[in-house]
Residue, then its C-alpha position, 0 to 999 in steps of 0.5 A: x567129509x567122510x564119516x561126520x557126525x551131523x546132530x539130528x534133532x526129532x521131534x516125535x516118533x519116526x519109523x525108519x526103514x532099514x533101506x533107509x537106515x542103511x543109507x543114513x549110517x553109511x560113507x558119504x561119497x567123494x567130492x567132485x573135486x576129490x574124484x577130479x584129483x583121484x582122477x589126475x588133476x593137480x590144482x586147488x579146489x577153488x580152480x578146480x571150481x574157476x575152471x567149471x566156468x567155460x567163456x562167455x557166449x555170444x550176444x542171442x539175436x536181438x530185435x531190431x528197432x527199426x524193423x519192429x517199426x517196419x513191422x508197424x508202420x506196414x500194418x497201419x498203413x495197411x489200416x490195421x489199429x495197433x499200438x504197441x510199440x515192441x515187438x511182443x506187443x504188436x503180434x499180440x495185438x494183430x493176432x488178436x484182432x485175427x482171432x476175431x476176424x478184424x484184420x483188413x489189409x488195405x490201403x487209405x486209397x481202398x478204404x475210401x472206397x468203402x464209405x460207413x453205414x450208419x442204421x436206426x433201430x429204435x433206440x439203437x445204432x448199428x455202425x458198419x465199417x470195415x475191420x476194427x477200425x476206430x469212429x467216434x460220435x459226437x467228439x466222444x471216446x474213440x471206439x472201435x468196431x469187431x468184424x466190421x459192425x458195433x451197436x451202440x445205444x443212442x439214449x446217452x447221445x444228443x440228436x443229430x448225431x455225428x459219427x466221425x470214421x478213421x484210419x489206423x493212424x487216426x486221419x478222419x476219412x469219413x464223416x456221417x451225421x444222423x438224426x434220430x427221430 
């Protein structure tokens, strides 16, 4: 390859630099191979090339599914709402919900202990309740709390209203009805 003649089409003006015509006009350097062959070696190019190849490595770690579901069941026993079912998932999702300060670890029997607040103001529901743990009301959209408290505006419900409290795996725990006069 040394000394080619390679067509180089322009199109405008060009300033070339001597350093750089210099570079241009000169040898090309040798091979890898061709440094390979100077240097001992006695095979062909295409082994040359084949012996570049090392041996497959082993497998990287692979996450467990059984201990992606451990992980799970752990935090929605422990009553932290998560949905995911792989691994990225649900570490994002639980460090979501520490960034704004929902993470409760507790279990079905301590948070029976911890029965909702419901609180009229005006047109406006304030529900306390621990975590982000989820509620609906009136058999609506299930929501969820942040940091243990949600506002909702009562001009789209009908009266009374029936809020329904759950756990992370969705068994009803609580139920609270009230009127709005």
């Amino acid at each position: 390859m040394q000394n080619e003649t390679l067509p180089v089409r322009i199109e405008g003006p060009i300033k070339v630099e001597a350093e750089v015509k210099a570079t241009l006009v000169g040898d090309n350097g040798k091979s890898a191979y061709e440094i390979a062959v100077d240097h001992g070696y006695k095979g062909t190019e295409q082994e040359w090339l084949d012996s570049l190849k090392g041996l497959q490595g082993p497998q990287g770690d692979s996450v467990n599914a059984e201990v992606v579901a451990k992980i799970k069941n752990f935090l929605l026993d422990n009553n932290v709402v998560i949905h995911s079912d792989s691994l990225e998932g649900i570490m994002l999702e639980h460090f979501k919900i520490l960034k704004t300060g929902g993470a409760v670890f507790m279990t079905d029997d301590e948070l029976s202990q911890l029965e909702p607040s419901l609180n009229i103001d005006g047109n406006q529901l304030d529900i306390y309740y621990t975590g982000n743990l989820p509620f609906s009301i009136n058999d609506g959209e299930l929501q969820n709390v942040a940091q243990g408290f949600k506002k909702i505006d009562l001009t789209a419900y009908s009266k009374p209203i029936t809020v329904k409290f759950y756990n992370a795996r969705m068994k009803l725990m609580f139920t609270k009805t009230v009127e709005v006069g």
